[in-house]
LUMROFI-159859 format. One record per residue (C-alpha): x, y, z; residue in one letter. Coordinates in pm, whole numbers, plus 32768, in hexadecimal, padded with zeros to 4 digits. Example, Ala and Ser with C-alpha at 12.3 -4.5 7.8 and 13.67 -1.06 7.14 Angstrom:
<nodes>
84CE7E3E830Ca85577F9682CAs
</nodes>
This chain:
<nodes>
C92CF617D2EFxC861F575D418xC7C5F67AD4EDxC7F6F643D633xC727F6BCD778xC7F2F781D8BCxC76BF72ED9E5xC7B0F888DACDxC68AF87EDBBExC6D2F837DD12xC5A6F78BDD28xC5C7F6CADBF0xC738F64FDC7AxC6C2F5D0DDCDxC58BF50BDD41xC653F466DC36xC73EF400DD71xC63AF386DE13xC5C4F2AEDCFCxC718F207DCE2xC78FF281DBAExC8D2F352DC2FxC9CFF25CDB79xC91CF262DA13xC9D8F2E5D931xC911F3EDD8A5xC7AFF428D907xC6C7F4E8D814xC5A3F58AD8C0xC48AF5E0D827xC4BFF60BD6D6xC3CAF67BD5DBxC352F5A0D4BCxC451F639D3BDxC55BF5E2D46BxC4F7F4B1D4C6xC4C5F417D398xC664F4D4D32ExC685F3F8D427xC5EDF2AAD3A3xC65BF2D9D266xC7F0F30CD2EExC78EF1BDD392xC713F0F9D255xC5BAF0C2D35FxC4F8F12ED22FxC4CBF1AFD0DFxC3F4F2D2D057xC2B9F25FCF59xC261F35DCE69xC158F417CF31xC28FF44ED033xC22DF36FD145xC326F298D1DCxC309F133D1A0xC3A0F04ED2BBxC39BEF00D2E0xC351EE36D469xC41FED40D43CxC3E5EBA4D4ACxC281EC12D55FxC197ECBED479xC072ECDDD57CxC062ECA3D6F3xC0BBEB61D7CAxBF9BEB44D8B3xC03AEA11D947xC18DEAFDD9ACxC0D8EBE6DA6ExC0DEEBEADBDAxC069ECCBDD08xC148ECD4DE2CxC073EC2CDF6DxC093ECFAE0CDxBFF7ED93E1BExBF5BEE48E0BBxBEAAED77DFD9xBEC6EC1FE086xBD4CEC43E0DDxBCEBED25DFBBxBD58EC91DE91xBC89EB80DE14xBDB2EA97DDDFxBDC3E97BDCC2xBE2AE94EDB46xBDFCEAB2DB06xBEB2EB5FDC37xBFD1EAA4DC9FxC07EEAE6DDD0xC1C7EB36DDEBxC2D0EB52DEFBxC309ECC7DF97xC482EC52DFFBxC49DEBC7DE5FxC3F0ED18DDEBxC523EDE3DE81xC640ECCFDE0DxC5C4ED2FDCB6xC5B3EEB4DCDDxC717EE93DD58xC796EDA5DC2FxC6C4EE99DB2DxC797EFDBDBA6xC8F2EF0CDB8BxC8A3EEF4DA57xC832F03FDA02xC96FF0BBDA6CxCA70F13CD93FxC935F14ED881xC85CF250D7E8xC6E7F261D879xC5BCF342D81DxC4FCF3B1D91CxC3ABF47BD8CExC2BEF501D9D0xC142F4CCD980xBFECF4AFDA22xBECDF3D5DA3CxBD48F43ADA54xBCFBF57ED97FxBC1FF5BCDAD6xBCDEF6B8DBD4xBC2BF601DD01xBCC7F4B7DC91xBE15F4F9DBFBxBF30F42FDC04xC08BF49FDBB4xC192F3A6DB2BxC2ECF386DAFBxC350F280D9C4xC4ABF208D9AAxC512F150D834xC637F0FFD77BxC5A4F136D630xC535F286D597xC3F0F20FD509xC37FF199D625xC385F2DCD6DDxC2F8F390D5D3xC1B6F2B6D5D3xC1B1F2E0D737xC1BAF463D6E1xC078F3F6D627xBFCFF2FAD6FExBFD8F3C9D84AxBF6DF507D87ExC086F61FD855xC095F70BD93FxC0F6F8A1D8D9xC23EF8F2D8EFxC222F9F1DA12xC19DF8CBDAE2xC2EDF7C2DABDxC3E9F88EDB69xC36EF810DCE9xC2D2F6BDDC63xC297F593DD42xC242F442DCB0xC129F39BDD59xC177F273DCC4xC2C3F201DBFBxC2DAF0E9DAD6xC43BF04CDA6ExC437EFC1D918xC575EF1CD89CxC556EE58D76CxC6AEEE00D758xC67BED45D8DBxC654EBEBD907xC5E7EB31DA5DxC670EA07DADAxC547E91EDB39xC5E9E855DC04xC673E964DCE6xC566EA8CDC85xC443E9CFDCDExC398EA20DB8FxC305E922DA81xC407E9AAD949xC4FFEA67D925xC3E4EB69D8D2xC30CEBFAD9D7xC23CED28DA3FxC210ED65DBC8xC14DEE46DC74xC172EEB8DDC3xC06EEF8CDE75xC151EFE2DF9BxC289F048DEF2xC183F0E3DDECxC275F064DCE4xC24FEFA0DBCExC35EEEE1DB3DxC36CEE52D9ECxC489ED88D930xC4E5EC98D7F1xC392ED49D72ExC3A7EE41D635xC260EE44D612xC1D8EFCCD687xC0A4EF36D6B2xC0FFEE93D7F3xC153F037D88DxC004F09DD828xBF36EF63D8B3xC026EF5EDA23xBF7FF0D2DA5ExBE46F04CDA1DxBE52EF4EDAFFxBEC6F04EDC35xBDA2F12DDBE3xBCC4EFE5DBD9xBD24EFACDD64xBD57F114DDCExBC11F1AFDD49xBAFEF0A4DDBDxBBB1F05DDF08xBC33F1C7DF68xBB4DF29DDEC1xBA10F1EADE50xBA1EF256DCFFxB9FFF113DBEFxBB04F116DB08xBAAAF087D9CBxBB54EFE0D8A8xBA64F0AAD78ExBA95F1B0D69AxB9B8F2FAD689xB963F41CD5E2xB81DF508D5E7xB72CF59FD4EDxB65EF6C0D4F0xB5B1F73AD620xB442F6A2D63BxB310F767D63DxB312F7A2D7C9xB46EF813D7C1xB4F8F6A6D846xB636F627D7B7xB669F52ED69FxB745F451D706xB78AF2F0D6ADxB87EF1EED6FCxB8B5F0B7D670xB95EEF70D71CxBA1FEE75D687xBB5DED7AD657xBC75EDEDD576xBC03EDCDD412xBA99EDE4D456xBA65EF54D3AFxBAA1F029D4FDxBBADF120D452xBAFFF0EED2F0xB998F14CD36AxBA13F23ED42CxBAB9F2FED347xB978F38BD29CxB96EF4ECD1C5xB82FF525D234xB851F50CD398xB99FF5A2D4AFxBA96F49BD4EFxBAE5F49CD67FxBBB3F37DD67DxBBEDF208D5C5xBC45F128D6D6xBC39F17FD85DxBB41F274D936xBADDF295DAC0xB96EF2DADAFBxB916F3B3DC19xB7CBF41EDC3BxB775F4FADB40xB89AF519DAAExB96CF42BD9A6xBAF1F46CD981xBBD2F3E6D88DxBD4BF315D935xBE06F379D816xBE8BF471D729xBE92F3C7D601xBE12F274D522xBE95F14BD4F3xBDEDF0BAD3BCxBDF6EF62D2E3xBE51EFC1D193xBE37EE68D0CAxBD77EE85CFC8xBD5EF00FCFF6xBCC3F0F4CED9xBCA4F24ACEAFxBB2FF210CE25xBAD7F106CF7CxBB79F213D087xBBD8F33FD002xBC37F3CDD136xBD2FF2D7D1CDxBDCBF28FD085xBE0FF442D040xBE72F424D19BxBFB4F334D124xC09DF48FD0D5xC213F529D18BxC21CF4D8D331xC10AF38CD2ECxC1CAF24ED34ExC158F113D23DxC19BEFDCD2F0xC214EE76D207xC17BEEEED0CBxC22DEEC4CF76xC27CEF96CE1AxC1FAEF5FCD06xC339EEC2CC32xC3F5EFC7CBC7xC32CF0FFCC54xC31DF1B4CDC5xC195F17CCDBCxC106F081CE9BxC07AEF35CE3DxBF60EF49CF67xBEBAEE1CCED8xC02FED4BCF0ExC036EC8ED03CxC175EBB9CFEExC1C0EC22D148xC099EC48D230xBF25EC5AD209xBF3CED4DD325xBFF6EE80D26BxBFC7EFC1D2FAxBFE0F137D304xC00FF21FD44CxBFC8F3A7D449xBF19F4D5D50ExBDD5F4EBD51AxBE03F63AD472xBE37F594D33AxBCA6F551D311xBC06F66DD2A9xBB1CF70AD3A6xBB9CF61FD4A2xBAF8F693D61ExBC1AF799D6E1xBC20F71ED7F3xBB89F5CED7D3xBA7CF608D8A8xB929F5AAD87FxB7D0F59CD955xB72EF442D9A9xB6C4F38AD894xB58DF372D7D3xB5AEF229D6EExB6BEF0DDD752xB749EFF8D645xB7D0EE82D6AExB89EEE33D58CxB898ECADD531xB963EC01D40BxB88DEAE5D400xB962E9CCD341xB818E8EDD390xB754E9CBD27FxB621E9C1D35DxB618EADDD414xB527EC00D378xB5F7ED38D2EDxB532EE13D3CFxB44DEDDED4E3xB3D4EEA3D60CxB3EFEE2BD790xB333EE37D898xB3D6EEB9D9DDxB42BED34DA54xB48CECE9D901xB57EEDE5D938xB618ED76DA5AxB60EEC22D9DDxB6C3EC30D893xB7D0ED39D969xB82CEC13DA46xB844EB3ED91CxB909EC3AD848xB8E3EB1FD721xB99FEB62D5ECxBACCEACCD506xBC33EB08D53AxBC9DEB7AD404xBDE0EAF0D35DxBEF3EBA4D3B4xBEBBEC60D4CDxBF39EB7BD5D0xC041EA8DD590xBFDCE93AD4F2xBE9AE9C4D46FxBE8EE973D317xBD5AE955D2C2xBBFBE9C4D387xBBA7E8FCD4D1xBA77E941D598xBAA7E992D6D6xB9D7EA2FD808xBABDEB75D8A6xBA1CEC02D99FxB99CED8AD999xBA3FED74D862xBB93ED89D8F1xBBD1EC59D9CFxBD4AEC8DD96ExBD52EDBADA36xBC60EDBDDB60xBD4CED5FDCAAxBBF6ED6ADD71xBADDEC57DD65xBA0CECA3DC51xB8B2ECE3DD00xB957EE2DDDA4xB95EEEABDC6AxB80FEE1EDBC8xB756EEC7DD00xB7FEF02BDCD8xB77AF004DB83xB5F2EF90DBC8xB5EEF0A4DCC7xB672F1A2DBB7xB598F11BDA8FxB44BF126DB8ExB493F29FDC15xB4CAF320DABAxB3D3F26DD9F6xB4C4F1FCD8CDxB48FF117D7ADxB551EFECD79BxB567EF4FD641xB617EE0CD5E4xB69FEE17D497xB783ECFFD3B5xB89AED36D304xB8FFEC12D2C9xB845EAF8D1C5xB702EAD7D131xB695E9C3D034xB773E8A1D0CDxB880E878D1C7xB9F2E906D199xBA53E86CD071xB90FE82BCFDBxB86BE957D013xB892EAA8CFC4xB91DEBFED0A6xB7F2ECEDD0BBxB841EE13CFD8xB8CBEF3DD088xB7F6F04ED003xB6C1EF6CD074xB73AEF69D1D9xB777F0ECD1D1xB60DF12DD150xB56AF048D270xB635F0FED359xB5C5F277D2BBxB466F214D2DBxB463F18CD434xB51AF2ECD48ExB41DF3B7D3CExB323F2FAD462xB292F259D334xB272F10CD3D4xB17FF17ED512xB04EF14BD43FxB0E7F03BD367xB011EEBAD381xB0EEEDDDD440xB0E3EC5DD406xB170EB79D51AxB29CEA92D4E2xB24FE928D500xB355E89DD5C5xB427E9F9D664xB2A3EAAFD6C9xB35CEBCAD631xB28BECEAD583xB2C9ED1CD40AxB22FEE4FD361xB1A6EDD4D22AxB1F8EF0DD15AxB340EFFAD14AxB380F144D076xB498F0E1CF6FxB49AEF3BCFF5xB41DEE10CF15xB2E4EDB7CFF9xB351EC33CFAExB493ECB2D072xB405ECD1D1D1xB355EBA8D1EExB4A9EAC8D20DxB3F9E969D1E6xB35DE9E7D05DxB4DBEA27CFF4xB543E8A7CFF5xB4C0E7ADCED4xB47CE68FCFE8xB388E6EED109xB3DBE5EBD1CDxB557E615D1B7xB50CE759D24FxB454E706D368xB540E5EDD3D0xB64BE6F6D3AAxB580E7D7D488xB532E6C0D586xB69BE696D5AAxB725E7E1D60FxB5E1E83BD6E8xB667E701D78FxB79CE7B0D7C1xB723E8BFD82BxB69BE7F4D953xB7ABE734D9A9xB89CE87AD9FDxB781E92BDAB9xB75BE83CDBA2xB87CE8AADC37xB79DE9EEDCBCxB67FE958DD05xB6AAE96DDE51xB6D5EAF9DE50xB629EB75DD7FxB48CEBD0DDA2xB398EAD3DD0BxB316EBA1DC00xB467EBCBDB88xB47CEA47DB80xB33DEA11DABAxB3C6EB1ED9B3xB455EA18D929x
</nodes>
């Protein structure tokens, strides 16, 4: 038998009124993780893999659409936003047409509606209200956002509101949208509206935009699209925190996720002053290719309430094939935070001491490891250079290089240099380390080359956080004026000197030549803005 939710607060009744959703058939508030996945199941949304999480699959869209995104252009944002290919304007009078069509057809239909937080931070919380038709989807919202104690839900008030109806297709030539897909955000209304995706991803990332525009402009915090987590106090008592940058697939959630070190979060923080905080409540990891030898944690972190997302059984068996991608490259697994051992409570932290750009460098020429100076810094956080990696947006098959600025172009509604200075004002007052580090290829391009070994990129990172590469001899890159350390605890030294992994020098330095050109041509763009020794970085 379902179990189903009674909604008897006062409260409860008039804000679910408010929201539009009087004429649903049944509306099932707040329902804990149990129940939700009765629910799923009674649905045929998912099945249960031996370890008891529920596998679910997204549907047509297996990873975002950039290109169906859109932020609604008033009063507002009209001279905010930094308008173009990234955020799209859209039509305040088309915004509401669709809001309107979504509850028609809400109504005579079951919803779940879960109330959740954003920014672990008490100064800088958000509360949200998330309205879906499908079980699974509210309970990885239970796990992406922050939960809030029961005592605290009776008198809630959304600050903000997302609508996410599968099920819902626009009209583009009436709805003003590209497809019949679309995700809208509306800083206004505070609403976000999302329809013709089953992809959860698209939730998670439309919060992180908000808190993108409302921290920086309204509070001056810098909101950053990083994962975190902190060691061991240093020897003066300071804190040990360290963050770590980068595109989806680059190693955020992976590197991250370290036994030795307190997980804060995998994918989203705020920075203010001396103090990091964590967006979310939970992790939203890649599992292709997952082992319980490579990341212990995340994959003994796949058990009952963890959502699986487009993964497949072995034939025959309720274990999971994590190295099948028959349907995606960009399979995934949502749950709590509280699933990592040790994880931080609350995920707080103090300012941090070392920074890690993540880069998956399908070039190959990029050294596995090198540290910046404080104008490399800036320069390679405007660049944000890296390789979309298949499967994570739509049409990716395969790695393309790209330049995403502050490693999260997708998601940054204001121009890009508001962000970059919060950051250069941050890194100079507390005196952090800022290390550049590959992921991606070393020995030859994608395709010729080979992925630098995971337990090689762990071990550069524990020695530039014990501190093991301060004394280290540094050679200088030929082409990026990057420094290399010559010599790592637990690395190959023929590793870290990128241009002594491929057979043909030459090759490699044309190869180089090549991307430092393209590193040129897209920062010409802030040339203009930015200070000259920034420029020179280069």
């Amino acid at each position: 038998m379902i179990a189903t939710k009674t909604i008897a607060s006062a409260p409860a009744t008039s804000l679910l009124a408010r929201l539009g959703l009087a004429e649903c058939r049944s509306i099932y508030l707040n329902l804990s993780p149990a129940e939700l996945v009765e629910h799923a199941l009674a649905r045929s949304e998912g099945v249960l893999t031996e370890t008891g999480a529920l596998m679910c699959d997204t549907g047509t869209f297996t990873g975002r659409s950039p290109k169906d995104k859109f932020i609604v252009c008033d009063d507002k944002t009209r001279d905010t936003v930094e308008w173009g290919d990234i955020n799209q304007p859209f039509e305040s009078e088309k915004f509401e047409q669709l809001r309107l069509k979504m509850l028609a057809y809400l109504a005579e239909k079951d919803v779940y509606v879960r109330y959740a937080r954003a920014c672990a931070s008490p100064a800088y919380r958000l509360n949200i209200a998330v309205v879906t038709t499908q079980a699974w989807q509210s309970l990885f919202c239970n796990h992406l956002f922050l939960r809030p104690a029961p005592a605290e839900l009776a008198d809630f008030e959304p600050d903000w509101t997302i609508l996410c109806v599968p099920g819902f297709q626009a009209d583009p030539a009436t709805d003003g949208t590209r497809k019949a897909n679309f995700t809208l955000v509306d800083f206004s209304r505070k609403m976000i509206l999302i329809g013709g995706s089953g992809y959860a991803g698209e939730i998670k990332k439309g919060i992180f935009t908000v808190l993108n525009f409302v921290l920086p402009v309204e509070r001056r915090v810098l909101s950053m699209h990083c994962s975190a987590n902190i060691g061991a106090e240093g020897p003066n008592g300071s804190p040990d925190t360290a963050l770590f940058f980068g595109l989806s697939g680059t190693g955020k959630t992976t590197l991250s996720a370290d036994p030795e070190r307190r997980l804060i979060g995998d994918d989203e923080h705020g920075w203010a002053g001396d103090e990091i905080f964590n967006f979310e409540g939970g992790c939203y990891a890649k599992v292709i290719n997952l082992s319980a030898e490579r990341e212990p944690q995340i994959y003994h972190a796949i058990r009952f309430g963890a959502v699986l997302e487009n993964t497949r059984f072995f034939p025959g068996t309720r274990k999971v094939d994590y190295d099948n991608r028959s349907v995606t490259e960009n399979t995934r697994t949502a749950y709590p935070i509280d699933y990592i051992p040790d994880a931080a409570a609350p995920s707080v932290a103090g300012a941090p001491r070392n920074i890690f750009f993540l880069t998956a460098d399908a070039f190959g020429v990029l050294p596995p490891i090198s540290r910046l100076t404080a104008e490399q810094a800036m320069y390679h956080f405007l660049s944000g250079y890296t390789s979309k990696l298949a499967g994570t947006e739509m049409g990716i098959t395969e790695p393309v290089a790209t330049f995403s600025t502050c490693f999260g172009a997708a998601f940054l509604p204001l121009p890009p240099v508001r962000y970059a200075e919060l950051l250069g004002e941050l890194i100079e007052k507390y005196n952090v380390n800022v290390w550049l580090i590959n992921t991606g290829w070393t020995g030859g391009p994608y395709g010729t080359g080979r992925r630098i070994r995971l337990d090689f990129t762990r071990a550069m990172i524990r020695a530039a956080l014990k501190g093991e590469l301060v004394a280290a001899t540094y050679i200088t890159h030929p082409v990026f004026g990057l420094r290399m350390p010559t010599t790592c605890p637990g690395v190959p030294h023929q590793l870290l000197d990128p241009q002594q992994t491929w057979i043909n020098q030459e090759e490699y330095l044309a190869k180089a030549a090549e991307l430092a050109s393209a590193f040129e041509d897209n920062f010409r763009r802030f040339e203009s803005v930015m200070k000259t020794e920034t420029i020179e970085a280069a």
